[in-house]
C-alpha positions as CSV (number, residue, x, y, z in Angstrom):
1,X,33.3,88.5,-56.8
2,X,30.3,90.5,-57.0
3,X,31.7,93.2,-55.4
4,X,34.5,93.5,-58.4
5,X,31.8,93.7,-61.1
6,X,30.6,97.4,-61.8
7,X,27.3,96.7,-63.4
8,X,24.8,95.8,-60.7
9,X,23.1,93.0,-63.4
10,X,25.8,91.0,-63.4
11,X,25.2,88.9,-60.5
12,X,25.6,86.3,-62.5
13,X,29.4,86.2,-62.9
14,X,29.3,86.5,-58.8
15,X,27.3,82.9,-58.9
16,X,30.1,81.3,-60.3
17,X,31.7,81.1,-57.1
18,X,28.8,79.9,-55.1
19,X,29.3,76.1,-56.3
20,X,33.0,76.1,-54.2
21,X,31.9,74.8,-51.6
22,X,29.5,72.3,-53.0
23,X,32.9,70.8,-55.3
24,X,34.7,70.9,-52.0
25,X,32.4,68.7,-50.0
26,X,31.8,66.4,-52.8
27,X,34.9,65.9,-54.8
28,X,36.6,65.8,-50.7
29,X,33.8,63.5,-49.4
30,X,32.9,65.4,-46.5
31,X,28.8,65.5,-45.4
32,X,26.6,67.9,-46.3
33,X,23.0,67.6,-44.9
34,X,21.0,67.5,-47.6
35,X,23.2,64.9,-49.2
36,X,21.8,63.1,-46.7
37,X,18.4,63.3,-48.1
38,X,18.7,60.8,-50.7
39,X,21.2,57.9,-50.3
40,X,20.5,57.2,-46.0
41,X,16.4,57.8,-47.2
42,X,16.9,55.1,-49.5
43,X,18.7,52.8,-47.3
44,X,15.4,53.6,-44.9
45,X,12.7,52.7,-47.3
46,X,14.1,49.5,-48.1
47,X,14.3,48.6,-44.4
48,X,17.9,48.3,-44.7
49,X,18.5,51.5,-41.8
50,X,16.0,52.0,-38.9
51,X,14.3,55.7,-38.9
52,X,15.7,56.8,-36.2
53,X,19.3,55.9,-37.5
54,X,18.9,58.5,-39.6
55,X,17.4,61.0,-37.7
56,X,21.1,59.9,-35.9
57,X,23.0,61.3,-38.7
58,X,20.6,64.2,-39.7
59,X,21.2,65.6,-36.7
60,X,25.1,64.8,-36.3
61,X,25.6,66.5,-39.6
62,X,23.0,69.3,-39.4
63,X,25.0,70.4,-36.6
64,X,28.7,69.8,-37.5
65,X,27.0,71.8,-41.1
66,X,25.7,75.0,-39.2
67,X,28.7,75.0,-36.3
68,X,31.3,75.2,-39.4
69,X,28.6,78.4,-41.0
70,X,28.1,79.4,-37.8
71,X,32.3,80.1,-37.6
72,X,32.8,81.4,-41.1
73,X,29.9,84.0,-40.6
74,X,31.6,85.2,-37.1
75,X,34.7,85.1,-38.6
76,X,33.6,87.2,-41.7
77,X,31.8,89.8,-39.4
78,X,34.2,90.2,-37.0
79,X,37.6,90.0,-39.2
80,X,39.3,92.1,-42.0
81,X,38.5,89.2,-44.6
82,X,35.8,91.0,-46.7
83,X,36.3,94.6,-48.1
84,X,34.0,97.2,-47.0
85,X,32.5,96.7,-50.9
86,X,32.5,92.9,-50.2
87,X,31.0,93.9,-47.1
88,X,28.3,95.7,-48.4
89,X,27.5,93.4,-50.8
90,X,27.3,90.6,-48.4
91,X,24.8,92.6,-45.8
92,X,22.7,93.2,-49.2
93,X,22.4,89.3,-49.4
94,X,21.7,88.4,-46.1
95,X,19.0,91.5,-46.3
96,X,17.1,89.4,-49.3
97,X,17.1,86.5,-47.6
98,X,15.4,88.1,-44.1
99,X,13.0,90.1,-46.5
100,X,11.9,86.7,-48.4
101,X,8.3,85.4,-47.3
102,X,8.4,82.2,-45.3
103,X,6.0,80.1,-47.6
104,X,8.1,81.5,-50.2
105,X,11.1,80.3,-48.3
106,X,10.0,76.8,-48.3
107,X,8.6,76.1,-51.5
108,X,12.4,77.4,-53.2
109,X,14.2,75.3,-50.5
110,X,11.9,72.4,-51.7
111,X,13.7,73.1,-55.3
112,X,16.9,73.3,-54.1
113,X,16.8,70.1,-52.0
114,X,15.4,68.5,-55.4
115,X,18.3,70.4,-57.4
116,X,20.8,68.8,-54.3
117,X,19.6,65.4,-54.0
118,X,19.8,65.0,-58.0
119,X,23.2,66.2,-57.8
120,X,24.3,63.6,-55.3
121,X,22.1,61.2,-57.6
122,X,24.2,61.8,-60.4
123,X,27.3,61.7,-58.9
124,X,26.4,58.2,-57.9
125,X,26.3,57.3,-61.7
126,X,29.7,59.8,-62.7
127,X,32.4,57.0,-63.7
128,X,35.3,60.1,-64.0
129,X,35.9,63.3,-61.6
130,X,35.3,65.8,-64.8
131,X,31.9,64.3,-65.1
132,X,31.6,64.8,-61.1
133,X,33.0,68.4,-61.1
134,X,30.9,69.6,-64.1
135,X,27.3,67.7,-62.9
136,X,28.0,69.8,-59.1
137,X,29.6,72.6,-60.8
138,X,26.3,73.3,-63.3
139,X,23.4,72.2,-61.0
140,X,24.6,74.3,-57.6
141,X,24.9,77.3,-60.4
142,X,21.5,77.3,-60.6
143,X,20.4,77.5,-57.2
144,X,21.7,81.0,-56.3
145,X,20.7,82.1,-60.5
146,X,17.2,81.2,-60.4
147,X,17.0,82.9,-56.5
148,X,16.2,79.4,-54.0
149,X,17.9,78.9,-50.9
150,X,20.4,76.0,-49.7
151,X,19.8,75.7,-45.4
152,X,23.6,75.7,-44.6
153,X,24.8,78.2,-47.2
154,X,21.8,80.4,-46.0
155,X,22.9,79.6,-42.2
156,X,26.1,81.5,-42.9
157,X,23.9,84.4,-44.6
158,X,21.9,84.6,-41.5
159,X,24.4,84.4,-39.4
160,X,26.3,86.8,-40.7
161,X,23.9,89.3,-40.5
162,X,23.3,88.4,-36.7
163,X,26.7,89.2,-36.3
164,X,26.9,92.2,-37.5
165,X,23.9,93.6,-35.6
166,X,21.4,93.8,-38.7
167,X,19.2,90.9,-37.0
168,X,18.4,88.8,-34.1
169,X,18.7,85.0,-33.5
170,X,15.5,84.4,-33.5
171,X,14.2,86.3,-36.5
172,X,17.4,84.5,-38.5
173,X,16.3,80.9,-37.4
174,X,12.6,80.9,-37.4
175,X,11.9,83.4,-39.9
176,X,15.3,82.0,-42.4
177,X,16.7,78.9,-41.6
178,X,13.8,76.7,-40.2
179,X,11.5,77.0,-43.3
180,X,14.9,76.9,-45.7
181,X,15.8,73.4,-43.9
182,X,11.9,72.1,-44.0
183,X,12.2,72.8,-47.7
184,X,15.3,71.3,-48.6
185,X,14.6,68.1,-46.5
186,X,11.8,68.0,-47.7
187,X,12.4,67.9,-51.8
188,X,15.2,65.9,-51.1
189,X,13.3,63.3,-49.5
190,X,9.9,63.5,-51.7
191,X,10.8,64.5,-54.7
192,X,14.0,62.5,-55.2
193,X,14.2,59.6,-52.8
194,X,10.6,58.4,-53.2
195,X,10.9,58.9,-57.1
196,X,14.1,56.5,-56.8
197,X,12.8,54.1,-54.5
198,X,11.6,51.4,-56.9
199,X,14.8,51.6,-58.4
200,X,17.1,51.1,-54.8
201,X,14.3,48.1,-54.3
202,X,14.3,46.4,-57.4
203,X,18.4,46.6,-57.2
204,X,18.7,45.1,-53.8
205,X,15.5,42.9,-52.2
206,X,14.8,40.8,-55.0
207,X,17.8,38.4,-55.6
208,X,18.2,35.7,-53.4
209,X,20.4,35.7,-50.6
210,X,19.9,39.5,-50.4
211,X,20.2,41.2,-46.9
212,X,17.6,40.9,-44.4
213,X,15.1,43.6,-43.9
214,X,14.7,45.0,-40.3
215,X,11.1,44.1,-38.6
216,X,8.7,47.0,-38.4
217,X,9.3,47.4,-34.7
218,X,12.8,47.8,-34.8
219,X,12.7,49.9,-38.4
220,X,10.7,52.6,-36.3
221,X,11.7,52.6,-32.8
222,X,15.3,50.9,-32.6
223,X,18.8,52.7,-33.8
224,X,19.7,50.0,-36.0
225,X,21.2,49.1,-39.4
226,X,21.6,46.0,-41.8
227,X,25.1,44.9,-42.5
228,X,25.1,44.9,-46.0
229,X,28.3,42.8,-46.5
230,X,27.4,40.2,-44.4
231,X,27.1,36.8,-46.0
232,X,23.5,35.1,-46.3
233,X,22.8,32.5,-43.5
234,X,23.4,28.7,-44.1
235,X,19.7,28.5,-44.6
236,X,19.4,31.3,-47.2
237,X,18.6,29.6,-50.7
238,X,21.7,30.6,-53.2
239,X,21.9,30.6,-56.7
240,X,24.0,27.3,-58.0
């Protein structure tokens, strides 16, 4: 879309496709990764999922996430789906993102995994799928406006440029994706699961006959997870 607007300012008007995707994996309920920031993290401070449950899924869906860039960008680069305008446009992304300073890297990924996670936080309170398009639609507009950097989107970026022989592997993973993925885990995590935590808590731990809470030896070494529709023991006081 960028490529069919003359006037080189008006990147804007390109953004608007860049939330696609994001209204795709949410309103279809697939994963994205740094969904997973937020709701699993939750789960984990309240004992309720072991750590290295969720390291489980991280890395299931990090994968699946950067396999499925990994064939768009190949297929991009190597196919008659782009026009040699889209083309060029596309190479001039992926140049800005190779050209962008690693600390800088990180500290917009930490914005846009804050920008993410709130997303997925208000989609939890959406009652309708017009509040649900709109809340993704306006908050993944702003990552690509205000110039931050989403790890899988960015994967395809990178990748595409590897593919077309403007970059290596290594100079697209370490110098790209790594710090873009550090970032985005890490304001998902931080700046939206911590700041929510005394929320999940106070909604789930306090009522009697609530779910059990993991011991500290299994919540750290063991892959395990609380049922949370299981009924309360015989022993478990209840409410009259």
């Amino acid at each position: 879309m960028t490529s069919l607007v003359p006037d080189p300012d008006m990147s804007l008007a390109g953004n608007l496709l860049y939330p696609i995707g994001f209204l795709l994996i949410v309103m279809g309920r697939y994963q994205l990764f740094t969904e997973n920031t937020l709701t699993p993290v939750t789960l984990v401070l309240t004992r309720l999922v072991s750590i290295p449950a969720l390291l489980r899924v991280w890395g299931i869906v990090l994968l699946a996430n950067v396999l499925g860039a990994a064939l768009i960008a190949f297929a991009l680069a190597n196919t008659g789906i782009l026009s040699p305008e889209a083309a060029q446009v596309a190479q001039s992304i992926g140049q800005h993102a190779l050209e962008m300073d690693v600390s800088a890297l990180f500290f917009k990924g930490i914005i846009a995994g804050w920008l993410v996670a709130s997303m997925v936080w208000l989609i939890h309170a959406a009652r309708d799928s017009i509040t649900r398009f709109v809340t993704v639609f306006f908050i993944m507009y702003l990552i690509p406006t205000a110039d931050l950097f989403h790890c899988i989107v960015g994967a395809c970026e990178a990748l595409y440029m590897v593919f077309i022989g403007q970059t290596d592997l290594g100079t697209a993973t370490f110098g790209f994706f790594l710090p873009v993925l550090i970032g985005n885990t890490v304001g998902g995590v931080l700046l939206v699961g911590l700041l929510n935590y005394s929320q999940t808590r106070a909604s789930d731990v306090k009522e009697e006959g609530s779910p059990r809470r993991l011991s500290w030896r299994a919540w750290i070494t063991e892959y395990h997870t609380i049922d949370l529709q299981e009924t309360p023991t015989a022993s478990a006081p209840r409410h009259p």
